[in-house]
C-alpha positions as CSV (number, residue, x, y, z in Angstrom):
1,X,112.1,3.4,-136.2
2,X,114.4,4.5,-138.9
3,X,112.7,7.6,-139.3
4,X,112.6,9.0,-135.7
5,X,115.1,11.4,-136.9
6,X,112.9,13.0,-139.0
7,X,110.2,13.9,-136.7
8,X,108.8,17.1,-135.6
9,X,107.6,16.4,-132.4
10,X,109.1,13.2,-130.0
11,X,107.1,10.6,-129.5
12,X,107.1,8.6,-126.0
13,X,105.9,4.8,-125.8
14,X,102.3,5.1,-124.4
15,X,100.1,1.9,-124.3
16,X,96.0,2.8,-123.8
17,X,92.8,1.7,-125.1
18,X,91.8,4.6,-128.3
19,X,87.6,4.7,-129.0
20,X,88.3,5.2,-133.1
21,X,85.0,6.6,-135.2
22,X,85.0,7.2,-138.8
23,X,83.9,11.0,-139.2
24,X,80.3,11.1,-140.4
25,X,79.6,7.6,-139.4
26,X,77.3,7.9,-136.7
27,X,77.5,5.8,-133.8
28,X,79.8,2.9,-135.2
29,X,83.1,3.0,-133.6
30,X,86.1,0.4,-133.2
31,X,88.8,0.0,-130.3
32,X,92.4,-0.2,-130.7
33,X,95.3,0.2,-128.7
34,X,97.7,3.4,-128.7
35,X,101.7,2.0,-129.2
36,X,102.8,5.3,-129.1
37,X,102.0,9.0,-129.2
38,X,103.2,12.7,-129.8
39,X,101.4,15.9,-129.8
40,X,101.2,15.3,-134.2
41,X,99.9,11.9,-134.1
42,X,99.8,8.2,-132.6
43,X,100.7,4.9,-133.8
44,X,97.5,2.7,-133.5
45,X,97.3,-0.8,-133.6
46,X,93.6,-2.4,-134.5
47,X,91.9,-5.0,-135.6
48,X,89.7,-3.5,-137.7
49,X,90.9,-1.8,-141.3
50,X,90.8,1.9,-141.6
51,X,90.9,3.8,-145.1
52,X,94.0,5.6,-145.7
53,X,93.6,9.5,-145.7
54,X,89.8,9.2,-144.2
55,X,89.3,11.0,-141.3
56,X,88.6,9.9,-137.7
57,X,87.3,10.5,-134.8
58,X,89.9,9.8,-131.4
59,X,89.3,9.5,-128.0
60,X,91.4,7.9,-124.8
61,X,92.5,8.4,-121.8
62,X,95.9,9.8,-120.1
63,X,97.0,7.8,-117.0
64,X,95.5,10.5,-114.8
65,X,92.0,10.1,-116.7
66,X,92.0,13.3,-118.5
67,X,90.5,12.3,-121.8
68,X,92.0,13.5,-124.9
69,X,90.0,14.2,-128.2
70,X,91.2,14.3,-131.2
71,X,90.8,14.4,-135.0
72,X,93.2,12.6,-137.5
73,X,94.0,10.3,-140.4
74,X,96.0,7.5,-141.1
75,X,99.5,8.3,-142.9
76,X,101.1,4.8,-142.9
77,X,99.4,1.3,-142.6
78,X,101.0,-2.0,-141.5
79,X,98.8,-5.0,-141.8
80,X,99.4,-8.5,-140.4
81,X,97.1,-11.6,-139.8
82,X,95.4,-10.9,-136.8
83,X,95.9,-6.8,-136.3
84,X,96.5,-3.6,-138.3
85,X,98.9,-0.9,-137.7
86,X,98.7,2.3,-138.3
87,X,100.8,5.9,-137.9
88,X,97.6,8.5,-137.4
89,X,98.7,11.6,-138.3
90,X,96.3,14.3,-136.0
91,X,94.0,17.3,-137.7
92,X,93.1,19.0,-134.8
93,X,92.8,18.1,-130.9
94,X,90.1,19.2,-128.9
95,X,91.2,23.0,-127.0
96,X,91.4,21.5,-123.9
97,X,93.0,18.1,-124.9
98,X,96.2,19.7,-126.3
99,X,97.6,21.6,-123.5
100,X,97.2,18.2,-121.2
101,X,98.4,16.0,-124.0
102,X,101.1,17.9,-124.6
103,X,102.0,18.0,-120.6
104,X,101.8,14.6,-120.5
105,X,104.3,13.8,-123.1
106,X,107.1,16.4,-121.7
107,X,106.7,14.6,-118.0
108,X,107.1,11.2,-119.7
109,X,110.5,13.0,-121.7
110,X,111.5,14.2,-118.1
111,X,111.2,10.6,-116.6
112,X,112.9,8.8,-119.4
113,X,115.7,11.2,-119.6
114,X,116.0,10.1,-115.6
């Protein structure tokens, strides 16, 4: 990505199934799949079309199957035939979701960096 130079926190390439609910909506919620992910945000593709700057509702799982809740909106949108893409930019992540999200991320650093 051009601008991976430009971002605050690194991402690492993370592929998991992401619950998605529109905040407010009740019990109507979408899945997607997580591309990749940093402690600020996720990129999300999913077949469904979300409204840019709306918020939402995120929930998945780490490999170890501590589940990570989160709030966010979508920043960027890239939409082709069959799915949507989109760069979710997080509000707030639940207070016990952060610390093991963010531990998550610096061991997968660790590994690539051999």
């Amino acid at each position: 990505m051009l601008n991976e130079n430009r971002r605050k926190y690194p991402r690492v390439i993370y592929s998991a199934t992401v619950n998605v609910k529109a905040a407010g909506a009740g019990k109507i919620s979408y899945h997607g799949i997580i591309k990749n992910i940093s402690v600020s945000g996720l990129a999300l593709e999913i077949e469904n079309e979300l409204t840019a700057g709306a918020g939402y509702i995120f929930e998945f799982y780490l490999p170890d199957k501590n589940i990570i809740k989160s709030k966010g909106k979508p920043v960027w949108e890239l939409r082709s035939k069959n799915s949507n893409f989109y760069g979710i930019e997080f509000s707030s992540i639940g207070f016990f979701s952060k610390p093991k999200l963010k531990r998550f991320i610096e061991d997968k650093l660790r590994e690539m960096q051999g």
